[in-house]
VOGU-3710 file (C-alpha; in Angstrom, 3 decimals, decimal comma):
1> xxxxxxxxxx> -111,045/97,321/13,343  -110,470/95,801/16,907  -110,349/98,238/19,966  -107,574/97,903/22,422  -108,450/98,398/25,755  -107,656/97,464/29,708  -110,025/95,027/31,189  -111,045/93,304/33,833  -112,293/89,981/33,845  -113,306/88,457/37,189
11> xxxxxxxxxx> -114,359/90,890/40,009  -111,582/92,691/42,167  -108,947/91,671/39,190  -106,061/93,027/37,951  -106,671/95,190/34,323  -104,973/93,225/31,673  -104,516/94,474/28,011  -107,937/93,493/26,509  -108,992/93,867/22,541  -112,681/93,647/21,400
21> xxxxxxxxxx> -114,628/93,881/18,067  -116,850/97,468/18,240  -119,162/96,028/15,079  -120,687/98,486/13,193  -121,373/102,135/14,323  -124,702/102,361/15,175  -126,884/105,390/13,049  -127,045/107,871/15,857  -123,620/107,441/17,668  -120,387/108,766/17,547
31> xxxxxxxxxx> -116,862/107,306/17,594  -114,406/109,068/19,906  -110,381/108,589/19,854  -109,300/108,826/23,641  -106,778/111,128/24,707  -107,770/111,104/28,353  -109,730/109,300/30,691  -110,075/110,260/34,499  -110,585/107,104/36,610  -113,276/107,639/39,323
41> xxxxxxxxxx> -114,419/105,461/42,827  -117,364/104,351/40,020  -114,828/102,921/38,029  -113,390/100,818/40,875  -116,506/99,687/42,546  -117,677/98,433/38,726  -114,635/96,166/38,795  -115,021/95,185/42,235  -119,140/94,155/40,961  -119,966/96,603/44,391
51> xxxxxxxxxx> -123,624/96,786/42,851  -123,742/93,599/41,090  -124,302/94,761/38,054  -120,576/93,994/36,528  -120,219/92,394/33,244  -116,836/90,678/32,828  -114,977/91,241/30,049  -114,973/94,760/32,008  -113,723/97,938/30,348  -113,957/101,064/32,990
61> xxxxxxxxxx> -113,776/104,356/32,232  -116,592/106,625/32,091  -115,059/110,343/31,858  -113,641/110,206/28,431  -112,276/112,773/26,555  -111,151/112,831/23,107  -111,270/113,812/19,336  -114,226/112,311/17,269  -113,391/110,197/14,543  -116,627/108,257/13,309
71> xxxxxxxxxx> -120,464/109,483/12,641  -123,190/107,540/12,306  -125,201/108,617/9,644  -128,005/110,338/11,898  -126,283/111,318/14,361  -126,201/115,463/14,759  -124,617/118,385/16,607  -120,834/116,832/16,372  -118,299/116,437/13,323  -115,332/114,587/12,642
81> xxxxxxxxxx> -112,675/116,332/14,648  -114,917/118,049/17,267  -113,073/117,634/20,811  -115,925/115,945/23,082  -116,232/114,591/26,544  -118,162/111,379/27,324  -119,165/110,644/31,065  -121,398/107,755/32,931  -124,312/107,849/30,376  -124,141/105,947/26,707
91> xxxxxxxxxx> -127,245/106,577/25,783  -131,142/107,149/26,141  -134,420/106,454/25,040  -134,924/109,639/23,288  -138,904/109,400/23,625  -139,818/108,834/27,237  -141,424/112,212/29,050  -138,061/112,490/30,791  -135,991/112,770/27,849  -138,453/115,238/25,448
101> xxxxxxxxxx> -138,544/117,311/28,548  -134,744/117,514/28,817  -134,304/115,012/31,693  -132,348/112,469/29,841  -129,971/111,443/33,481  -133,625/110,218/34,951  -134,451/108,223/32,069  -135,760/105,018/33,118  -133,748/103,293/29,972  -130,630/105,231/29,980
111> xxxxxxxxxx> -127,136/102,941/28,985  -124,561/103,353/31,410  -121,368/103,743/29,149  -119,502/101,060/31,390  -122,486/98,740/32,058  -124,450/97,968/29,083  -120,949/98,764/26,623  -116,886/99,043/27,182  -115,122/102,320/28,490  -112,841/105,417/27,984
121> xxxxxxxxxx> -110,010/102,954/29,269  -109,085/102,152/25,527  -108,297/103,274/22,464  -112,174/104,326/21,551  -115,263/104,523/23,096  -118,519/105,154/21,433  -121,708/106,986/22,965  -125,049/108,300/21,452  -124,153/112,326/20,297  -126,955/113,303/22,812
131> xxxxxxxxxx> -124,387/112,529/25,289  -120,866/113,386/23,577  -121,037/117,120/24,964  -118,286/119,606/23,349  -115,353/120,926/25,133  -115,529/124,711/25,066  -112,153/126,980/25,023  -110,634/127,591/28,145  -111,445/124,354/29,652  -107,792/121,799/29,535
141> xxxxxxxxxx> -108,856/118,749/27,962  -106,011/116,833/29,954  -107,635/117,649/33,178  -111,316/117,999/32,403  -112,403/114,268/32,477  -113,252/114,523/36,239  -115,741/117,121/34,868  -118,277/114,744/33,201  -118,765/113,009/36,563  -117,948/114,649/39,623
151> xxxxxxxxxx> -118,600/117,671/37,897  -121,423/117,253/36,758  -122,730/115,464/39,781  -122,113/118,699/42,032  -123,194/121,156/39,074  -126,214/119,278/38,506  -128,428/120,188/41,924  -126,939/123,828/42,099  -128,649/124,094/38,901  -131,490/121,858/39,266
161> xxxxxxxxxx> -132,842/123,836/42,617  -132,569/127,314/41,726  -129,546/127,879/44,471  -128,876/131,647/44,425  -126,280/133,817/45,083  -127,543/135,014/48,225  -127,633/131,851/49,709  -125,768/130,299/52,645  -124,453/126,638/51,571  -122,522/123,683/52,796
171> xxxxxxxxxx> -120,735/121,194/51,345  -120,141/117,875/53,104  -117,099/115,894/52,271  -114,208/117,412/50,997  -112,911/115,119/48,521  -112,951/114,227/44,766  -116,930/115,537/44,497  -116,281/118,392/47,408  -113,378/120,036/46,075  -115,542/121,064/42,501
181> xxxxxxxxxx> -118,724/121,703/44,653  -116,867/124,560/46,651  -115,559/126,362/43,289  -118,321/125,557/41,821  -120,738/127,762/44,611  -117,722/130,108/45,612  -118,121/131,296/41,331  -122,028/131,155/42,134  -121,935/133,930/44,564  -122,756/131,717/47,814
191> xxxxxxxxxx> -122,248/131,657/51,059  -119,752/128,296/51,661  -118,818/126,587/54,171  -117,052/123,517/54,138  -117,993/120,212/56,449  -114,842/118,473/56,636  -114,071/115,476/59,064  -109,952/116,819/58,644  -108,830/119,837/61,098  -105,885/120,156/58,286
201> xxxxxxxxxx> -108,152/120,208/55,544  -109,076/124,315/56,580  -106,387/126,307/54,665  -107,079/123,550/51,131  -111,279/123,942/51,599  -110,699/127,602/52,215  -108,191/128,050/48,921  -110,764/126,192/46,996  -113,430/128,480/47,664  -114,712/127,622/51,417
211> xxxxxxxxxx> -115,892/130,943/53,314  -115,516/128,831/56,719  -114,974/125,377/57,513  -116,271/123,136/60,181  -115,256/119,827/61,846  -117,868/117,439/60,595  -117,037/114,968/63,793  -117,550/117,945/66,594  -121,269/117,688/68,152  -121,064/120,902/69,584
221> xxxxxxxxxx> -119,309/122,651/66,539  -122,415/121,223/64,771  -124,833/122,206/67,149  -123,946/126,043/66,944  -125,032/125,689/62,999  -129,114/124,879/63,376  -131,142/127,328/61,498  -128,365/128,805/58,791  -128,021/126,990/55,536  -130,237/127,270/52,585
231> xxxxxxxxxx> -128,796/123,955/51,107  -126,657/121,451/52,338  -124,962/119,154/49,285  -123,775/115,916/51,132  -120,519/114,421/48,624  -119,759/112,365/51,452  -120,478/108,658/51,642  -120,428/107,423/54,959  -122,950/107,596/57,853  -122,919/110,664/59,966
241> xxxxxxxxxx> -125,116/112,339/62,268  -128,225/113,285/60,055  -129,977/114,636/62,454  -127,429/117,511/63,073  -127,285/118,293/59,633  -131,247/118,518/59,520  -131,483/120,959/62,291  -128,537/122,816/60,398  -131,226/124,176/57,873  -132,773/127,319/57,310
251> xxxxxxxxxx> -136,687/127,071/57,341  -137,036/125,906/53,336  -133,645/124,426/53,852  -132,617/120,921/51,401  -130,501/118,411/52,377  -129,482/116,824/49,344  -127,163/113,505/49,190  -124,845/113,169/45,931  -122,719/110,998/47,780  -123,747/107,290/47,955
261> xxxxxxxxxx> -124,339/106,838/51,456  -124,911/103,302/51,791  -126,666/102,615/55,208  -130,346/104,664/55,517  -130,691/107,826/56,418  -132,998/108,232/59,071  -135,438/111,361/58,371  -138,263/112,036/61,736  -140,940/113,763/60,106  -141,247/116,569/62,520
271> xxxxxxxxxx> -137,887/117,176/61,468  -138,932/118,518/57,795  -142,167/119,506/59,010  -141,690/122,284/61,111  -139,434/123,893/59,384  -140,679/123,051/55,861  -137,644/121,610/54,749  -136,291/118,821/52,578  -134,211/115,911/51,826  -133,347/114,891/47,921
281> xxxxxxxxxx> -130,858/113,301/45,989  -129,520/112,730/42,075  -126,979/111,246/39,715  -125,175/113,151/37,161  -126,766/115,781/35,174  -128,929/116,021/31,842  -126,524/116,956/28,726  -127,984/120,598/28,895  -126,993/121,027/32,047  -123,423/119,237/31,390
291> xxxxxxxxxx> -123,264/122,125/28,303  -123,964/124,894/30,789  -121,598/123,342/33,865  -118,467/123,556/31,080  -119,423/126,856/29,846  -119,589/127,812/33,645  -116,000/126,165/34,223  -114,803/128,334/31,028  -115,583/131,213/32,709  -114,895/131,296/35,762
301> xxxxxxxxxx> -111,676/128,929/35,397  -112,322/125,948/37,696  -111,069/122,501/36,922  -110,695/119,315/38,879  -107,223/119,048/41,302  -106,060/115,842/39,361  -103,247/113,676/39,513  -102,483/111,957/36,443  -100,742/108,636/34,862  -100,114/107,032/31,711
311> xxxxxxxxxx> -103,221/104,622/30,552  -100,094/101,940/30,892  -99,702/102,427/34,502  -103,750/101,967/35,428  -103,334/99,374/37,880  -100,996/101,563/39,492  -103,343/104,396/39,403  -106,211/101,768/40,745  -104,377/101,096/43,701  -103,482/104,858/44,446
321> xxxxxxxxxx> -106,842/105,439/44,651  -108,079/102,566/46,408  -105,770/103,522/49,625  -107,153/106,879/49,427  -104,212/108,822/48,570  -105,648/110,694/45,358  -106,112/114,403/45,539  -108,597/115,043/44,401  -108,432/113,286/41,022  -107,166/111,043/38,948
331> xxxxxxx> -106,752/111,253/34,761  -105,257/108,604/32,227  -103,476/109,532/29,835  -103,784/106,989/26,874  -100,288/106,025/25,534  -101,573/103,084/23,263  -99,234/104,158/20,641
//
């Protein structure tokens, strides 16, 4: 049974109504119906080919949620009916080190769900059932597509590094990936302030969990911060002065980059050295950790700020986002019917 779909096919093209032939489902995978799909600055740097690693007919779309209505016959964990959420990853090797050890986002032949197949911007989308992670109560399916990316992405190094409560953090950025990292370490216990380039930005970083805020783009405002944070998580992606953020660190301090910067960041040695401090990065999180992240959000009722449209409408919502006007989020609704 054909899928229909929105797709692009030449770079930095309009979405057009798209169908394709799924073939059969393969033994470990699962068939979800879409309800929702959030649309994410992934999505439109894949149709742009950004990274060069586009295949056209393109069908974006890679925080999908929905109802499952196939299973392969190996496949395990989900049922017919089970709400799930699917985000960047189709699959993964299942028997690499990284995988058996429960790192399945750093496995070296993971499936990007919109690069090696089609995405959550049609009727169905199909993923391995490693990576179709159940929606718990008290998380709102319509808004919690954002989750399985952004989410995830934020959630994933909190996690990851031990952060703890105690801890004095800042966030860099304040956007679509900053917004779920400050409610994310406000629920954690921590210490938050916000690093925001927008003087009108303080009252929204501070409702969204900020303890303090400071202009990213004042020197000496930066200067006064050397030696406090335990962790700085950098959802920005544009150059900025490194060097200030470095000397921002506590001794044992990380600086760790979520965003994708894309010039290089320059790192003196004597900078980390002294002080014994770090600099790291990562992509989205393992499925364990995408498990707990939900569960988290459950509890402690956080959810993406998201602005949503009809599936019908995406070029619409494309545009919205490319002129930087989404806060912080956007969903899909799918209205195929």
């Amino acid at each position: 049974m054909p899928i229909r779909a929105y797709a692009a096919t030449a770079p930095k093209g309009r979405l057009e109504a798209f169908e394709y032939e799924p073939g059969p489902l393969p033994p470990e995978f699962v068939e979800v119906q879409v309800e929702h799909c959030g649309l994410c600055h992934s999505d439109l740097s894949m149709v742009n080919n950004d990274w060069g690693n586009a295949r056209y007919p393109l069908v974006p779309g890679h925080e999908a949620i929905g109802r499952v209505v196939a299973v392969g016959p190996e496949a395990k964990r989900v049922k017919v009916g089970d709400r799930v959420g699917i985000g960047w990853y189709q699959s993964s090797c299942m028997a690499c080190e990284q995988c058996l050890s429960g790192h399945h986002n750093v496995c070296g032949k993971s499936s990007g769900l919109i690069v090696s197949g089609h995405g959550g911007f049609g009727e169905r989308v199909r993923a391995h059932w490693v990576w179709a992670t159940p929606i718990p109560e008290g998380v709102n399916a319509a808004s919690a597509g954002p989750l399985l990316c952004g989410g995830i992405t934020v959630f994933g190094p909190i996690a990851h590094f031990g952060i703890k409560p105690t801890d004095r953090v800042g966030v860099v950025g304040i956007g679509g990936l900053g917004h779920l990292a400050l409610q994310f370490l406000k629920a954690w216990g921590c210490e938050v302030t916000a690093f925001t380039s927008s003087e009108g930005k303080h009252e929204e970083a501070i409702r969204l969990g900020a303890h303090r805020t400071v202009v990213s783009t004042d020197a000496k405002a930066l200067a006064k911060e050397a030696g406090r944070f335990d962790f700085i998580l950098v959802t920005a992606n544009v150059t900025l002065p490194w060097g200030a953020y470095l000397s921002a660190l506590a001794p044992n301090g990380r600086l760790h980059f979520v965003g994708a910067v894309l010039e290089p960041v320059p790192v003196p040695a004597f900078a980390l050295i002294g002080g014994q401090k770090s600099v790291s990065g990562s992509p989205l999180g393992s499925p364990a950790t995408t498990a707990q992240m939900l569960e988290f959000c459950a509890r402690h009722g956080i959810a993406p700020q998201v602005e949503r449209f009809p599936m019908s409408r995406i070029n619409e919502a494309f545009e919205h986002l490319h002129s930087g006007k989404a806060r912080y989020r956007i969903v899909l609704d799918a209205d195929f019917a």
